[in-house]
N, CA, C and O of each residue as an XYZ file, in Angstrom:
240
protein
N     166.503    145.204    128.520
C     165.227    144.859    129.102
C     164.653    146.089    129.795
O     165.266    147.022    130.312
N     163.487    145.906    129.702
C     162.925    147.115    130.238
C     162.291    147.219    131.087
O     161.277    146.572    130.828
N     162.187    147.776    132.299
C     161.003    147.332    133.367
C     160.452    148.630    134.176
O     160.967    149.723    133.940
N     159.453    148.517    135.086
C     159.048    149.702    135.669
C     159.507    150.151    136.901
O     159.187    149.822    138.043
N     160.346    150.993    136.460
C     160.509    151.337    137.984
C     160.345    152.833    138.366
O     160.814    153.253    139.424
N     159.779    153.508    137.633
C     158.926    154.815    138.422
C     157.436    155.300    138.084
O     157.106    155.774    136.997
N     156.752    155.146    138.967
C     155.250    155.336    138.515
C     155.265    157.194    139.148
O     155.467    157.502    140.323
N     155.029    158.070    138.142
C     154.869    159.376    138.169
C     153.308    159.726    138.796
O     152.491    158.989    138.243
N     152.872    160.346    139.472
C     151.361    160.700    140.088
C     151.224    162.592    138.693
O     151.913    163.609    138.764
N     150.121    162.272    137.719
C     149.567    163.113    137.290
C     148.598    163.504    137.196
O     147.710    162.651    137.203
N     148.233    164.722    137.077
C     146.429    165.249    137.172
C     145.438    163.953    136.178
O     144.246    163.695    136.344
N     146.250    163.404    135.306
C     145.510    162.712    134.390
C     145.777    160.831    134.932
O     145.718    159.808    134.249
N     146.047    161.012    136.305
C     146.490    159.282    136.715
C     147.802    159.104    136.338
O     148.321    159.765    135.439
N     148.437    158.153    137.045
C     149.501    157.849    137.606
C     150.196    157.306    135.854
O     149.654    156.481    135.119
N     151.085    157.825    135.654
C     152.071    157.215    134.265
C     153.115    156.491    134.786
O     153.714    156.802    135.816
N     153.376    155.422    134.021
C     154.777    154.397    134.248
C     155.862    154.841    133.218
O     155.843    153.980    132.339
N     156.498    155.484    133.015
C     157.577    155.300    131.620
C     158.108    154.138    131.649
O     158.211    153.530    132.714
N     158.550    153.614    130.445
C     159.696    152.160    130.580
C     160.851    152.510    130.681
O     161.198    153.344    129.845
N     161.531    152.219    131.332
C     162.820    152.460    132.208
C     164.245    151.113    132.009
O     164.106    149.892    132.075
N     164.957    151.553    131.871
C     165.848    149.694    132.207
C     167.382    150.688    133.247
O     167.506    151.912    133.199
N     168.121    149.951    133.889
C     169.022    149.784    134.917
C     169.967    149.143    134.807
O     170.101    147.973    135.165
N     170.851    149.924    134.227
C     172.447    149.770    133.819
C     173.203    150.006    135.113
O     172.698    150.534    136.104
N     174.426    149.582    135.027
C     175.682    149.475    135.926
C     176.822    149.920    134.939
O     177.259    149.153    134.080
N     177.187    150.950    135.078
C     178.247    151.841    135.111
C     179.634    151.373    136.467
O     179.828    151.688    137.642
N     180.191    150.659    135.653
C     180.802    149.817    137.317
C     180.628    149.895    138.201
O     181.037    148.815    138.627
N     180.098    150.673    139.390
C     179.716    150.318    140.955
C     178.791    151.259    140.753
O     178.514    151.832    141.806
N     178.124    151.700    139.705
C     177.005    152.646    140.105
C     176.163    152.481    139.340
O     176.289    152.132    138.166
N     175.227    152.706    139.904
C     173.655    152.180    138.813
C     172.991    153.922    138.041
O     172.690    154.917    138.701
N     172.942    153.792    136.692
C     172.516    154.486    135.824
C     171.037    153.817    135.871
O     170.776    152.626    136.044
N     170.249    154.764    135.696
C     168.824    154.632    135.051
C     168.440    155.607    133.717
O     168.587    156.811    133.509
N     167.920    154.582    132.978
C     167.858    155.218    131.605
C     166.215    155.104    131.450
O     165.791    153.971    131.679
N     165.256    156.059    131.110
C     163.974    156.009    130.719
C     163.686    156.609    129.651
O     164.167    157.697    129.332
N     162.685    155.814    128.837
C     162.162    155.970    127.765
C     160.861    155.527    127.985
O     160.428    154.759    128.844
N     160.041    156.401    126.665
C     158.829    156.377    126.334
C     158.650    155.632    124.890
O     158.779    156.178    123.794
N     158.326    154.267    125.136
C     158.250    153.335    123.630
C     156.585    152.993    123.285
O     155.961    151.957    123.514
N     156.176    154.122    122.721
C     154.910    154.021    122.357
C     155.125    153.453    121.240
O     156.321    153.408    120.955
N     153.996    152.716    120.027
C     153.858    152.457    118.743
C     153.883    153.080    117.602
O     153.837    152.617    116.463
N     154.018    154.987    118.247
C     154.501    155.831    117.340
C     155.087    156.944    118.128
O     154.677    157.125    119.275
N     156.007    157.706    117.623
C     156.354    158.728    117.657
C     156.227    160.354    116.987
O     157.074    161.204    116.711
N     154.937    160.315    116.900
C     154.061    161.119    115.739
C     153.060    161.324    117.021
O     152.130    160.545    117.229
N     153.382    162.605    117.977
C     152.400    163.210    118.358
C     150.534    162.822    118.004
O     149.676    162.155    118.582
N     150.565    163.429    117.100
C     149.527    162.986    116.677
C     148.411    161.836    116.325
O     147.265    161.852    115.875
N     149.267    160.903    116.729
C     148.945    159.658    115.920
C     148.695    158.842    117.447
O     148.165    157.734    117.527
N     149.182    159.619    118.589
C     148.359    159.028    119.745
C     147.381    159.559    121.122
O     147.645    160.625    121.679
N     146.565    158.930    121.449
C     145.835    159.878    122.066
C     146.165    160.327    123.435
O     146.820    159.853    124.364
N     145.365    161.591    123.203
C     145.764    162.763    124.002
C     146.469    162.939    125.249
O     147.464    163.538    125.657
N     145.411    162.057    125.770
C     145.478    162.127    127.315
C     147.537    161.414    128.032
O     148.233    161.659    129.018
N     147.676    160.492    126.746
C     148.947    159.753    126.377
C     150.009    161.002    126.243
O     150.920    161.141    127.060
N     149.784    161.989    125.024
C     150.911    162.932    124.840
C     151.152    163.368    126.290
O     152.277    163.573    126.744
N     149.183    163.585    127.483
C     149.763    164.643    127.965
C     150.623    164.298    129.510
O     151.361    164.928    130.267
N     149.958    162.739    129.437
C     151.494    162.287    130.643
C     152.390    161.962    130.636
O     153.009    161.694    131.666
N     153.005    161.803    129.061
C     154.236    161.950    128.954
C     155.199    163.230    129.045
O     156.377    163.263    129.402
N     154.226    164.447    128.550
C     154.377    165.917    128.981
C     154.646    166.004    130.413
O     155.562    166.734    130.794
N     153.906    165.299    131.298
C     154.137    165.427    132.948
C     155.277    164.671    133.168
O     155.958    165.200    134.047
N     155.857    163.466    132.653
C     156.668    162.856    132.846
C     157.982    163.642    132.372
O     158.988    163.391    133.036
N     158.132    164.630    131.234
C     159.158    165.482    131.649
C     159.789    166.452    131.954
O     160.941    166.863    131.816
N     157.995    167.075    132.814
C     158.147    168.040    133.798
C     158.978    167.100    134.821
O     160.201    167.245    134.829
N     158.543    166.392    135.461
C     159.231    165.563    136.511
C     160.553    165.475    136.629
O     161.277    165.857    137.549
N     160.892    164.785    135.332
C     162.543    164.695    135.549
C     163.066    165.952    134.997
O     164.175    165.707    134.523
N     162.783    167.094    134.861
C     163.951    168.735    134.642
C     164.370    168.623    136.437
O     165.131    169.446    136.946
């Protein structure tokens, strides 16, 4: 399941990635992903590639 739990602040408005929250026995893993309708650059718009671009400036 997937849910939101980090809203990123970018020059282009605030991005949510979808995220879900595993337990690794007493410790909580967070796993995030970006599940757009494609994975073809191209095939979505721009402003989309470019906060996902900010989203992984964020997490390095």
């Amino acid at each position: 399941m997937f849910i939101n739990c980090y809203n990123i602040n970018t020059p282009l408005g605030s991005y949510n990635p979808d995220c879900a929250v595993v337990f690794q026995n007493d410790t909580r893993v967070y796993f995030v992903a970006e599940t757009k309708s494609s994975t073809v650059t191209g095939e979505r718009r721009s402003k989309e590639n470019l906060k996902i671009e900010c989203g992984r400036k964020h997490f390095k």
